[in-house]
C-alpha positions as CSV (number, residue, x, y, z in Angstrom):
1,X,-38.8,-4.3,24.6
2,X,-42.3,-5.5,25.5
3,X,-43.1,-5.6,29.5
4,X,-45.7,-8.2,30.3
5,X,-46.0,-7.5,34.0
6,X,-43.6,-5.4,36.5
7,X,-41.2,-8.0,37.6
8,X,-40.2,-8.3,34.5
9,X,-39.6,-4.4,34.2
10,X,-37.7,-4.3,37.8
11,X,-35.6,-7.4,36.5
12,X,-34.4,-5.2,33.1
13,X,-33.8,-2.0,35.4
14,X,-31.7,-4.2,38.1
15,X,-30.4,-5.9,35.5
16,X,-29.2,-2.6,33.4
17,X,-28.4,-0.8,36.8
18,X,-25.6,-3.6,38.0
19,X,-24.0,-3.6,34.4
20,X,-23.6,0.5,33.7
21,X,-23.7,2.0,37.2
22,X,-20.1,0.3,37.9
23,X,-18.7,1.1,34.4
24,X,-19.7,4.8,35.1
25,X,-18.3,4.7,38.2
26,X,-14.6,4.7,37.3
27,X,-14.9,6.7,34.5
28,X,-12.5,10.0,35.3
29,X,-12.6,11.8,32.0
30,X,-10.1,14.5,33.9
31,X,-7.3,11.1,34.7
32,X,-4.6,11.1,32.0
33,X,-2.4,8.8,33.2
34,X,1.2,9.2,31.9
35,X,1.9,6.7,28.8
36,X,3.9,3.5,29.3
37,X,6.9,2.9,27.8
38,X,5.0,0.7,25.1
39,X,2.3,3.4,24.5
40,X,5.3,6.1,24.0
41,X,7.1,3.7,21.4
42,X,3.7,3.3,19.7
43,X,3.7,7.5,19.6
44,X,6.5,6.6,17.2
45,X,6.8,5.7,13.3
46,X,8.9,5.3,10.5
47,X,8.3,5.1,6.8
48,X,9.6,2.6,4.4
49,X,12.6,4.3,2.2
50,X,11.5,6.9,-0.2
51,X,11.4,6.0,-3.8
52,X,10.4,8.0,-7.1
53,X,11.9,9.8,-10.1
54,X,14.2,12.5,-7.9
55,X,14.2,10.8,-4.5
56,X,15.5,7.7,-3.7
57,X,16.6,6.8,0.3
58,X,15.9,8.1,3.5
59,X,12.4,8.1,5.6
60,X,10.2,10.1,7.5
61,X,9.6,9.4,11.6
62,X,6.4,10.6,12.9
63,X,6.5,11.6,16.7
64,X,3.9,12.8,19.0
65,X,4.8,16.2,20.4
66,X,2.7,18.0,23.0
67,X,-0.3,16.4,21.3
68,X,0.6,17.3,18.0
69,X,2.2,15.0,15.0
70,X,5.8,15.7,14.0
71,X,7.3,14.1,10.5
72,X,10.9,14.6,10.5
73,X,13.0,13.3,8.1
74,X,16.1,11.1,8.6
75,X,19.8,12.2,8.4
76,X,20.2,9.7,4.6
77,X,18.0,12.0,2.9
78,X,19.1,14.3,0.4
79,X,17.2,17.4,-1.1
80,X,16.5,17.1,-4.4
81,X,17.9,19.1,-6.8
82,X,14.8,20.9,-7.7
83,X,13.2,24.6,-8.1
84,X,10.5,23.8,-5.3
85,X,10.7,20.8,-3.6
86,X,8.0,20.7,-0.8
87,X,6.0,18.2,2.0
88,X,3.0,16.8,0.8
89,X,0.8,14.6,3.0
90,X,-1.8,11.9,1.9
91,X,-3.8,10.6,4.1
92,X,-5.8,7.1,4.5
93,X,-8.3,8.5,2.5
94,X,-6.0,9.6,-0.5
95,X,-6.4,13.4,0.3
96,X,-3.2,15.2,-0.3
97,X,-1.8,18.1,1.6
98,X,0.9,20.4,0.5
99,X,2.5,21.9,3.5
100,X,5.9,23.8,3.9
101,X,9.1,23.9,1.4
102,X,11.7,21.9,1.9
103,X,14.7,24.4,0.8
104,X,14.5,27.4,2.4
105,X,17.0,30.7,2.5
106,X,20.6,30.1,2.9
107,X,20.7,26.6,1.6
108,X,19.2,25.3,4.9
109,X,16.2,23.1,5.1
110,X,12.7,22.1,6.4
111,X,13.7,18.8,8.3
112,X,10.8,18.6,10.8
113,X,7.1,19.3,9.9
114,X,4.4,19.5,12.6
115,X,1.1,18.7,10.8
116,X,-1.8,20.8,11.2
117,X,-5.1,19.5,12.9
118,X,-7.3,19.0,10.2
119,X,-4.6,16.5,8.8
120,X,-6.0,13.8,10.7
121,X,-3.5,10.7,9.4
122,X,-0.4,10.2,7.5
123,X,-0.6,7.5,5.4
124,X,2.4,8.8,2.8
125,X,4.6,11.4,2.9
126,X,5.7,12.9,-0.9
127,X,8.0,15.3,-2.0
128,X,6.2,17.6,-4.5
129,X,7.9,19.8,-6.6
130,X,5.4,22.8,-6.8
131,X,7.4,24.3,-9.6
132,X,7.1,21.4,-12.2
133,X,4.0,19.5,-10.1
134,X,5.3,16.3,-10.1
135,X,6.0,13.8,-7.3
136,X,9.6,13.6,-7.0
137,X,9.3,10.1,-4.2
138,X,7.0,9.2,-1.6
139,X,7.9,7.4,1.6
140,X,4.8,5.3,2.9
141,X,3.9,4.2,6.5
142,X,2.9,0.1,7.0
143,X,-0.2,2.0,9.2
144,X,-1.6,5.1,8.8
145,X,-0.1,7.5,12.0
146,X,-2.8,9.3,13.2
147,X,-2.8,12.8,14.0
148,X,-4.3,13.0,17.8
């Protein structure tokens, strides 16, 4: 910006000064207000029905939890009948993460996942059979969840 003479430049500063000084002024980065009830339903996903060559039915919720993303899957889903069925992730960007096995000792299973931090969004959640390395269904979300 070019200043011809010095009203000009004290017209830009009071100018800049009556537009950012209040803006700055209620900023609290330390106030965390508590979420509303529609911020706390927004905290709150579920996947369309899981589909593929083993599973067929149920979906995934994602939930915020202390900060952290939780995928837990609904009570209609059944385990596949498979060596090594596990939680894999793909995000917005089509990464894939394979997290924790689904089956685990004495016939009891993985029905809640909290994702790590560097997942930073959910866009799909698989079942991945580590054994034969084939995706047995994958549920997927309308919007990616993000991972705050």
């Amino acid at each position: 910006m070019k200043i011809n003479n010095i009203n000009t430049l004290v017209a830009a500063i009071a100018f800049s000064t009556a537009f950012a000084v209040p803006a700055m002024a209620n900023h609290n980065p330390s106030h965390n207000p508590a979420p509303s009830a529609q911020q706390k339903m927004a905290m709150t996903a579920t996947s369309g029905a899981f589909k593929g060559i083993e599973v067929n039915g149920g979906t995934v919720t994602a939930k915020s939890e202390k900060g952290k993303l939780v995928l837990t899957l609904s009570e209609n889903f059944t385990t596949p009948k498979t060596p090594a069925p596990h939680w894999q992730i793909v995000d917005s960007k089509g990464n894939t993460y394979l997290l924790n096995q689904l089956k685990i000792a004495g016939d009891k299973m993985n029905r809640s996942v909290t994702l790590p931090s560097y997942i930073k969004d959910v866009a799909k959640v698989q079942i991945w059979c580590s054994f034969a390395e084939v995706n047995l269904g994958e549920a997927s979300f309308t919007k990616a969840v993000m991972n705050k």
